[in-house]
N, C-alpha and C positions, 0 to 999 in steps of 0.2 A: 613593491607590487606595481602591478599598469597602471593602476589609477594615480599614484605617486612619481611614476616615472616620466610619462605624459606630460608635454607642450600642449595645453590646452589652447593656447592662442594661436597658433600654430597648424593644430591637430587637422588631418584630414582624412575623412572616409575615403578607396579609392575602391572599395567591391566589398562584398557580402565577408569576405575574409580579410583584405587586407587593407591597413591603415599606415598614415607616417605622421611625422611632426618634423619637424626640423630639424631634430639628432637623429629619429629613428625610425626604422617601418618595421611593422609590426603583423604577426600573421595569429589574425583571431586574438589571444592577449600575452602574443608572447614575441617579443622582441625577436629580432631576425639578425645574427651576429657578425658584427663585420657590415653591413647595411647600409647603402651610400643614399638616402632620398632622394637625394638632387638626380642622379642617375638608376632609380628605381623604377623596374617596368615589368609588369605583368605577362607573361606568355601562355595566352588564352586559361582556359577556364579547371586546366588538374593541376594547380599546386605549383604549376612551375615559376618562377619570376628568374630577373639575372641586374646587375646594375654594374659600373664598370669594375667592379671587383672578384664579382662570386657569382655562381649560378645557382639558384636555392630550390630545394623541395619542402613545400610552406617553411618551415623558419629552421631547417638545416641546411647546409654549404653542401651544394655537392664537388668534392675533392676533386681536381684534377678537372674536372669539365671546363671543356673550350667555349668562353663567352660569347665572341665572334661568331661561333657557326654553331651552336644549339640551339634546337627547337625543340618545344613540344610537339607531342602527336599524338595519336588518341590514345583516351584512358590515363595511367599514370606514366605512358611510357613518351621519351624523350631521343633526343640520339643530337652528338656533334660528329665534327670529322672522325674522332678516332672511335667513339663507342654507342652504344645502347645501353639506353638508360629505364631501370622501371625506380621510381621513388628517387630517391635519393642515392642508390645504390647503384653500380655498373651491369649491365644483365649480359653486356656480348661487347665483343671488339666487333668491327668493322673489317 
């Protein structure tokens, strides 16, 4: 469970949803997989975050998304070089 898995020495609030500890960040009470802390960062305020590994929609990877050049943008929708993004799913190529 969260409350077990948790680095409480560690533990850090970073917003109303997302948290890390030292092995992990965490979206609301649910681990975020594949999840680098050290390079964990938030991309304003729908759900998006990226660290040097994965681009996430709260605590899912989104596949294929280019780290370097995604943004958020308003609502749930997102976009890098090659696509359009709503959620965690692809909605358009480029």
């Amino acid at each position: 469970s969260f409350e077990t898995d948790v680095d409480i020495k560690t533990f850090k609030i970073l917003n109303f949803y997302y948290s890390k500890d030292k092995k992990n960040v965490y979206y609301e009470d649910k681990k975020i997989p594949g999840s680098d802390p050290e390079t964990f960062e938030i991309l304003g305020e729908n759900g998006y975050s990226k660290d040097k590994n994965n681009v996430y929609f709260e605590n899912h990877i989104i596949d294929g998304a280019d780290i370097k050049t995604f943004r958020a943008l308003a609502g749930k929708i997102a976009e890098d070089k090659n696509n359009y993004y709503k959620s965690e799913k692809i909605s358009g190529k480029k």
